[in-house]
C-alpha positions in Angstrom: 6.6 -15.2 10.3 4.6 -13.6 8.0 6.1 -10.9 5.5 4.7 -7.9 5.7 4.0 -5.0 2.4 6.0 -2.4 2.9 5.4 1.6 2.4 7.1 1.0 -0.7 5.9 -1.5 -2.4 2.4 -0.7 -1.4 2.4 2.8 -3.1 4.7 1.2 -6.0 1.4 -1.0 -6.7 -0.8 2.5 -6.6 1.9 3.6 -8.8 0.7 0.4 -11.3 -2.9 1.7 -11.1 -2.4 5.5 -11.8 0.3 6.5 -14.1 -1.9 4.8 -17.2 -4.2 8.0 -15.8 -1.7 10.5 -15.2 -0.1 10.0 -18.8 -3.8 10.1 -20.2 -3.9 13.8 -18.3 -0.6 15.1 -19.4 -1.0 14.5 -23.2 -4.5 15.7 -23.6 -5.1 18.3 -25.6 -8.3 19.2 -23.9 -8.7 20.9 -21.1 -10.2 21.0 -17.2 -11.3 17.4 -17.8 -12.5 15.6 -14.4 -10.8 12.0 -12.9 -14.0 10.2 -13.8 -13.7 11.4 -17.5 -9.8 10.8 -17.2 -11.0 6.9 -15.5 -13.6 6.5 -18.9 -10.9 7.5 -21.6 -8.0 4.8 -19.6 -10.7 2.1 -19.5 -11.7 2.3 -23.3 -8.1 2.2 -23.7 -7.7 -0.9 -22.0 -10.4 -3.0 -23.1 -8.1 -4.6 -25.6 -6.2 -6.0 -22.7 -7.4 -9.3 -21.5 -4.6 -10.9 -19.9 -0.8 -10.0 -19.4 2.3 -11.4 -17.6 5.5 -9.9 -16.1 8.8 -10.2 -13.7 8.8 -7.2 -11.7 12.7 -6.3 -9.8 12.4 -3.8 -6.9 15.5 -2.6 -5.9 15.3 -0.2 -2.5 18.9 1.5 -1.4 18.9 2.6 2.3 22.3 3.5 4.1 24.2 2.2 1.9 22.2 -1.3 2.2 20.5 -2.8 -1.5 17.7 -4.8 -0.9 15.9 -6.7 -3.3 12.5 -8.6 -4.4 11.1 -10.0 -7.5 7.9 -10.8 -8.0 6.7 -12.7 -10.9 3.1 -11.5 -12.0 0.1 -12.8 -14.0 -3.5 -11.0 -14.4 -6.4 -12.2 -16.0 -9.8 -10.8 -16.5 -12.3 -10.3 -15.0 -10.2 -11.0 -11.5 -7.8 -13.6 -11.7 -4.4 -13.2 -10.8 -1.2 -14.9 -9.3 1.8 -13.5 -7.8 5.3 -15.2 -6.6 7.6 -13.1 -4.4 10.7 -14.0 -4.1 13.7 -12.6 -1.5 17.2 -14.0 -1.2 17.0 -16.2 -4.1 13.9 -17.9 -2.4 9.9 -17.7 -2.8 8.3 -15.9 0.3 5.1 -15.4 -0.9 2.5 -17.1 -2.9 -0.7 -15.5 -3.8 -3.4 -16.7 -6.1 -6.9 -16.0 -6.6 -9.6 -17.7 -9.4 -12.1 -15.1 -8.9 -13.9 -17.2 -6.1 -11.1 -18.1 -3.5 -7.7 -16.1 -2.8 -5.0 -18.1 -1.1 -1.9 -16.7 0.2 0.7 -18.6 1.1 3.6 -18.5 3.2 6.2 -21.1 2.8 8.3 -20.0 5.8 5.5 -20.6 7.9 4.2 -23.5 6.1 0.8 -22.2 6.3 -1.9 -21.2 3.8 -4.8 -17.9 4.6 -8.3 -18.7 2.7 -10.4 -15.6 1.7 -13.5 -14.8 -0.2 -12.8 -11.7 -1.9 -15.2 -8.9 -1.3 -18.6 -8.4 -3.1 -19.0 -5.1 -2.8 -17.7 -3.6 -6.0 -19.5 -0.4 -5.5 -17.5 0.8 -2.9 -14.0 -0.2 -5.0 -14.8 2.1 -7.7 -15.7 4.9 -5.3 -12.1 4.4 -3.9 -10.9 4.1 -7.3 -12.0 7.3 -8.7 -11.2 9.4 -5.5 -7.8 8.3 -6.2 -7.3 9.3 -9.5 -8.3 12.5 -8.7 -6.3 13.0 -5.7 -3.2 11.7 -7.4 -3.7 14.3 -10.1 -5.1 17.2 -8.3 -1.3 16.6 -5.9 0.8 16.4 -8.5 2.6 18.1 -11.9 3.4 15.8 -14.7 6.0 16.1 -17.7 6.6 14.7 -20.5 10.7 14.1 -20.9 10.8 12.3 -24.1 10.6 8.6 -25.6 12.7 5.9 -24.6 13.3 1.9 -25.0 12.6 -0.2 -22.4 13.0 -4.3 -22.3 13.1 -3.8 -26.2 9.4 -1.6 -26.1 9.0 2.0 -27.1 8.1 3.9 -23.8 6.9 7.4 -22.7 9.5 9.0 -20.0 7.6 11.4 -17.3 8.8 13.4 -14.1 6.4 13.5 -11.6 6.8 16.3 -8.5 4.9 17.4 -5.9 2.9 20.6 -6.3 3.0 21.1 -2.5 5.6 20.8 0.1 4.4 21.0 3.8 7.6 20.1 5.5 11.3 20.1 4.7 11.0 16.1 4.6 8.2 16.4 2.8 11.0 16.0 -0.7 12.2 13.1 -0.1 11.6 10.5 -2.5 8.8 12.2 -4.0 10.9 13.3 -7.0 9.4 10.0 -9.6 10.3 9.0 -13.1 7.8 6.7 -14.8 8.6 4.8 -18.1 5.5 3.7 -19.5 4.9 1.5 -21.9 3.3 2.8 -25.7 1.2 0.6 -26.5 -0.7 -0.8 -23.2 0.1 2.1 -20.6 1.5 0.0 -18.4 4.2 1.4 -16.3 7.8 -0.8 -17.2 10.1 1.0 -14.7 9.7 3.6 -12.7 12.4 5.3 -10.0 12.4 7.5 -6.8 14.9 10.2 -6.2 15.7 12.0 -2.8 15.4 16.0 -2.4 19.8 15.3 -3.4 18.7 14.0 -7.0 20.0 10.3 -5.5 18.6 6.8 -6.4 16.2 5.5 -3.3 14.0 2.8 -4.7 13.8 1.2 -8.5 11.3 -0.6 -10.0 11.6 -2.9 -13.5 8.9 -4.7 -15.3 10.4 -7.0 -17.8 9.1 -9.8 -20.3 5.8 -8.2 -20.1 3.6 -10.3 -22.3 -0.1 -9.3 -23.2 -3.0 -11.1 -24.1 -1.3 -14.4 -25.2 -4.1 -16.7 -23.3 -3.2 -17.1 -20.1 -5.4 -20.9 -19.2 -7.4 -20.6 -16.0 -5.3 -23.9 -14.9 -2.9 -21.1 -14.1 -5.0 -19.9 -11.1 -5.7 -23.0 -9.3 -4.2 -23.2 -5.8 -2.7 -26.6 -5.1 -2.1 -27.1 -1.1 1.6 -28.3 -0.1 1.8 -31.1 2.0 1.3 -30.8 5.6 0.2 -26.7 5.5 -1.6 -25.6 7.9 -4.8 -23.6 6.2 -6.4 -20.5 8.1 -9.6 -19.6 6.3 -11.1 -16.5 7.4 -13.9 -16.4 5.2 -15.7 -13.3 3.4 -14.1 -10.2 5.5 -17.0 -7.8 5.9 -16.5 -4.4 4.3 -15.2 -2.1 6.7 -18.0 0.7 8.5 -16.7 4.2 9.3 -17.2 5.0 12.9 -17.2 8.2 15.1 -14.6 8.5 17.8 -18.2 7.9 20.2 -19.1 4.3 18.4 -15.6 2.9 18.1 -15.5 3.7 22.1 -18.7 1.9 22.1 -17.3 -1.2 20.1 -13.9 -1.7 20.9 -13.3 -4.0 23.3 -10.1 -2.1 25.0 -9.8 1.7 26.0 -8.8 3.3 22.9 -5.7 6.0 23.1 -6.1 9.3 21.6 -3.4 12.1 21.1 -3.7 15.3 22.7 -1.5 17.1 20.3 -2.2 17.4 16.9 -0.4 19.0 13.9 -2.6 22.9 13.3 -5.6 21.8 10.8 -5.8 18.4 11.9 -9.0 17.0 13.1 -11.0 13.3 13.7 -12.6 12.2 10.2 -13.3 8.4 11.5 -12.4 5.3 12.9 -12.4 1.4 11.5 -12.3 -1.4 13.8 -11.0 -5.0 12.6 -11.7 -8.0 14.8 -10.7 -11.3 13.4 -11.6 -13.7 16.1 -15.3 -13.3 14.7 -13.7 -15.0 11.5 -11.1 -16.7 11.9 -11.1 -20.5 13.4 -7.3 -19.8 14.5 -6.7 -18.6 18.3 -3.2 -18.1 17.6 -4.2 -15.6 15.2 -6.7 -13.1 16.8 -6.5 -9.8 17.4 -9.0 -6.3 17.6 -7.7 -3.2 15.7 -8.5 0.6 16.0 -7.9 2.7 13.1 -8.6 6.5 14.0 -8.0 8.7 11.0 -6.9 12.2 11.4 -7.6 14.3 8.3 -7.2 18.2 7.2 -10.0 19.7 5.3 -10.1 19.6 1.7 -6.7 18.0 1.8 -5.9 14.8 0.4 -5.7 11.3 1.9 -1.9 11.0 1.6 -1.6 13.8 4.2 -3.7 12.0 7.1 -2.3 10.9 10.0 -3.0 7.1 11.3 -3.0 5.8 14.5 -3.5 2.1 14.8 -3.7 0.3 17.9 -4.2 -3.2 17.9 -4.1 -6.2 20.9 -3.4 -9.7 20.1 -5.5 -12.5 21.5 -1.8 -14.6 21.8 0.6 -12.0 20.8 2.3 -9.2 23.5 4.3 -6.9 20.7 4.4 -6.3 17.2 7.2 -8.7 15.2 9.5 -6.3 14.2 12.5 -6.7 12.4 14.2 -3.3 12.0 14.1 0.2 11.8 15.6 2.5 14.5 15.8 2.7 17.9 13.8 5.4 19.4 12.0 6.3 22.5 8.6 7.3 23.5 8.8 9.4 27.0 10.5 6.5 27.9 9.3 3.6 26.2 11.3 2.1 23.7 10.0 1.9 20.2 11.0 1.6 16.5 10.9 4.3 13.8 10.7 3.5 10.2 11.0 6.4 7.5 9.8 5.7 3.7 9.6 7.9 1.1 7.4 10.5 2.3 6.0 8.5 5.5 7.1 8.6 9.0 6.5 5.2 11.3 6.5 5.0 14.7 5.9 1.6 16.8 5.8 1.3 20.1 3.5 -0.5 23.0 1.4 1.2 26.1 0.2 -1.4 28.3 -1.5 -4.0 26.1 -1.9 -2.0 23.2 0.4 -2.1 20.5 0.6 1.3 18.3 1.4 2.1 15.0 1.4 5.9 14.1 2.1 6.6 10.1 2.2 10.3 9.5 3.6 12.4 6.0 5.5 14.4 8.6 9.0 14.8 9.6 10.5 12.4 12.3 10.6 15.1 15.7 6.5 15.9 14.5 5.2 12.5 14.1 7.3 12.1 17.5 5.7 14.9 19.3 2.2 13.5 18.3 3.4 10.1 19.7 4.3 11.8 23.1 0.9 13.0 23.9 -0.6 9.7 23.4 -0.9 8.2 27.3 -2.3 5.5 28.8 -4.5 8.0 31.3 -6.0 9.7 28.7 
């Protein structure tokens, strides 16, 4: 079975991209300055950088449970990169990517996914800078001092939330970010519940920069006997009304009837892989709908994914709590400031992710029916 990127390590990765930014914003003697003139100053800053290396830890406590991932790191411009995740002492992940060709690989599974990254670089940046700016305009940065880290001199921040929606809405959004002096990078950085305790913990160690990295570094060898899915260049993804994805979708798309006051339809993505991929086994059609308040950021919409497999009855889950749906059962999975709900309604497998407390996202869930 595949692994799948959890909440947490997918906004510890935003985390990667942004705090080089925030640290920028908090130290600046000049005022009112906008994200893209924040982006500029970061990227002039960076063009020294041509390669680096690292062994990140990630350490996540969770009911008294530890769980914990390395992942061993490389980067080299303009786009190369490798990554090796490992869990339980043993690699679960392989990813690597020269540029041309990415190639994941899953040694569980014993089976390799072929891409072409995307060439539409245009629409990255545009995603780039609205980031920056909503991660800044959302939060309130200080500066705690200067500390060692892995041997290398480091700024310590705090990081808080200048709005709280919900009484949930503090957990694990209390961060501390070491980042390193001289390349920005972030070395460790740490979430804390609304109780000041420890949730998740991230370490960057023997970070290396610019020490050559060879392009033989990036080439993909295929093990023996792996089976290779290659789903070619993924077309950027198209916005849709709630009409056109009605239109497209090849199932009856479920919509909530309730919705959280100021919450309204901003768009809809569908995903079919069968048009790509030469696997059966693998299909499926997904429906993102997007529910957005506005002038608020993106880390407050609501997401409501539904998705049929071509082969495939239910989502693999693996845990998270029991919970039911009027009567359905379900899973729920809670993250740092994100609330997951899984559960299935005929054919249709659905994934809700909300940044609202468990008995909300649940009474959004509950108006979401089959007869709609």
């Amino acid at each position: 079975m595949s692994r799948v990127i959890t909440t947490k390590e997918l906004k510890s990765i935003l985390v990667l991209a942004f705090i080089a930014i925030t640290l920028f914003a908090s130290g600046c003697t000049e005022e009112n300055l906008s994200a893209e003139e924040i982006a500029t100053q970061m990227i002039d800053k960076q063009n020294s950088i041509q390669d680096y290396s690292y062994t990140m830890y990630m350490t996540s406590y969770t009911e008294g449970q530890v769980e914990e991932i390395e992942s061993k790191f490389m980067f080299k411009k303009p786009n190369k990169f490798k990554e090796i995740m490992t869990e339980s002492g043993k690699d679960s992940q392989i990813t690597v990517s020269d540029g041309e060709i990415s190639w994941s690989y899953n040694p569980d599974a014993n089976t390799v996914i072929k891409m072409k990254p995307s060439e539409d670089p245009g629409a990255q940046k545009g995603d780039y800078i609205y980031a920056i700016n909503d991660f800044l305009n959302d939060n309130n940065v200080t500066l705690l001092g200067a500390e060692n880290v892995d041997g290398r001199a480091t700024y310590l921040l705090n990081i808080t939330p200048k709005e709280i929606h919900t009484d949930d809405d503090l957990k694990s959004k209390i961060i501390k970010i070491w980042v390193d002096e001289e390349t920005w990078m972030p070395l460790r950085w740490e979430y804390y519940n609304a109780d000041g305790n420890l949730t998740d913990k991230n370490e960057i160690r023997d970070l290396k920069v610019n020490t050559g990295i060879p392009d033989s570094e990036f080439k993909f060898e295929i093990p023996d006997g792996a089976k290779i899915v290659d789903l070619g260049m993924i077309p950027p993804y198209e916005e849709l009304s709630l009409e056109e994805a009605r239109n497209n979708a090849s199932f009856k798309i479920l919509t909530p009837e309730y919705l959280p006051d100021g919450y309204k339809f901003n768009y809809s993505i569908i995903t079919n892989n069968s048009k790509y991929s030469p696997d059966p086994e693998s299909h499926y059609e997904t429906v993102e709908l997007v529910y957005a308040k506005e002038g608020a950021s993106k880390r407050t919409n609501i997401i409501l994914t539904e998705t049929v497999y071509e082969n495939l009855s239910f989502y693999p889950i693996i845990n998270g709590t029991d919970i039911k749906i009027n009567g359905i059962e379900g899973k729920c999975f809670s993250e740092e400031d994100t609330t997951r709900l899984i559960w299935r309604l005929g054919d249709v497998n659905l994934l809700l992710g909300t940044p609202l407390e468990k008995n909300e996202t649940l009474k959004i869930a509950e108006s979401i029916s089959e007869k709609l």
